[in-house]
N, C-alpha and C positions, 0 to 999 in steps of 0.2 A: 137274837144274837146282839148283844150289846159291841158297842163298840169300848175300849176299857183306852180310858186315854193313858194308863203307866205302860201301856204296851207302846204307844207312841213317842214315850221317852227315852225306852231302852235302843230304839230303831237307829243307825245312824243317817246321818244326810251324805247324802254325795256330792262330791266337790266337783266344780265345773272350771275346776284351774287346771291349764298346763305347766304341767312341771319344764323350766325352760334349764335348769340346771345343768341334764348331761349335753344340751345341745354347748350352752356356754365352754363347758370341757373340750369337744368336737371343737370350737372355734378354737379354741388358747391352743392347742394341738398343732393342727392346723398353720395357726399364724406363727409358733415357732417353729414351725418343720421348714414355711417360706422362709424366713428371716433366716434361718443360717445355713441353707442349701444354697451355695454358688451359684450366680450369673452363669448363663450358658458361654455369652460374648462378652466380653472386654470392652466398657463403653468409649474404653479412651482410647481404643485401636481403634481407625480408621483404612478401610482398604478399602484402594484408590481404584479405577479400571486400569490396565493397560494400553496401551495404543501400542496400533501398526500400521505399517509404512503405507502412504497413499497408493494405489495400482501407477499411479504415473505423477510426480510432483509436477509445480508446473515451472517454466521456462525461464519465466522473468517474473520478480517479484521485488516487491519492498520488504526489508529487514526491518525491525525493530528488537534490539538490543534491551535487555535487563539483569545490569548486572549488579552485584552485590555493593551493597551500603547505596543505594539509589541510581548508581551510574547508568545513563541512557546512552543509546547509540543508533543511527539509524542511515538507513543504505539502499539502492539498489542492487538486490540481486546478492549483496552483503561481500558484493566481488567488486568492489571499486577498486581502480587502482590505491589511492590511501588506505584501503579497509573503509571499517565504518564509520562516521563523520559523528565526533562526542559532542551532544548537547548538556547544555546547563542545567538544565531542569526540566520539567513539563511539557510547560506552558511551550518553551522553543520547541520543545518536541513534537508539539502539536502542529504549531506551526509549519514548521520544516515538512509533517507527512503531508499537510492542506498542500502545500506547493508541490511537494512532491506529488501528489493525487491528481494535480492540479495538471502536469506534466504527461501523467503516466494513467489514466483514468480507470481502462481496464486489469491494471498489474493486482492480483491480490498482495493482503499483505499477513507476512509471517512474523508473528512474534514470539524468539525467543528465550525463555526466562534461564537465570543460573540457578544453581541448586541452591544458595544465599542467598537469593532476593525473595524480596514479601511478595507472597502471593495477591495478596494488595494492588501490589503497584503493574501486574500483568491487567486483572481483572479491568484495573481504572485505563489502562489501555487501549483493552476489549473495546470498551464502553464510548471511549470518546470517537474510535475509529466507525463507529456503528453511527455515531451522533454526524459525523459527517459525511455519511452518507454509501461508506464502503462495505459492500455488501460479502462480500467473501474475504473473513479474517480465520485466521488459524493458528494455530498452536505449532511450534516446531519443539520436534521429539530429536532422541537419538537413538 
């Protein structure tokens, strides 16, 4: 038995490629189905938690006031006879709680914001009342 090499011309070879073609379909498919099926959520909605009421406020407290276009205002109890006593800026606001703190050591203090003031300028309140040292600050709701 001979071996006949025209028989080994007519034979084909088999190819050792994967065909990646209907996979690439499956992808383009795919990434246009994503691309124009709507967001489940609204990235530009934010919801907020709500709050409720403390089981018992407390007694005596320091106000801090924020009102629209930067106006501060700050008080105990936010029941003085005047109302609440308007600072200039900040920095007096600062001031004014140290001495008030200063007075009043265990009073927490509530700060609360207008529906027009920067959220900003609550935070930076937060912040400095924490830096000196007063341990219970809070947020007044309605």
């Amino acid at each position: 038995m001979a071996f006949n090499s025209s028989m080994r011309s007519t034979r084909r070879k088999l190819k050792a490629d994967i065909n990646v073609v209907p996979y690439i379909d499956v992808m383009l498919v795919l990434l246009i189905i994503f691309m124009v099926t709507p967001p489940a959520q609204n990235p530009s909605e934010i919801k907020l938690p709500s709050a409720e009421r403390s089981t018992q406020p407390p007694d005596d407290y320091i106000t801090i006031a924020v009102k629209d276009k930067g106006q501060l205002a700050i008080g105990v109890n936010g029941k003085t006879p005047q109302g609440l006593e308007d600072v200039s800026n900040r920095a007096a606001l600062v001031q004014r709680l140290a001495a008030i703190h200063a007075e009043h050591p265990d009073y927490p203090v509530l700060i609360s914001g207008d529906r027009d003031s920067k959220y900003d300028d609550v935070i930076q309140l937060i912040s400095e009342a924490k830096k000196m040292g007063i341990t219970r600050v809070g947020l007044a709701t309605k």
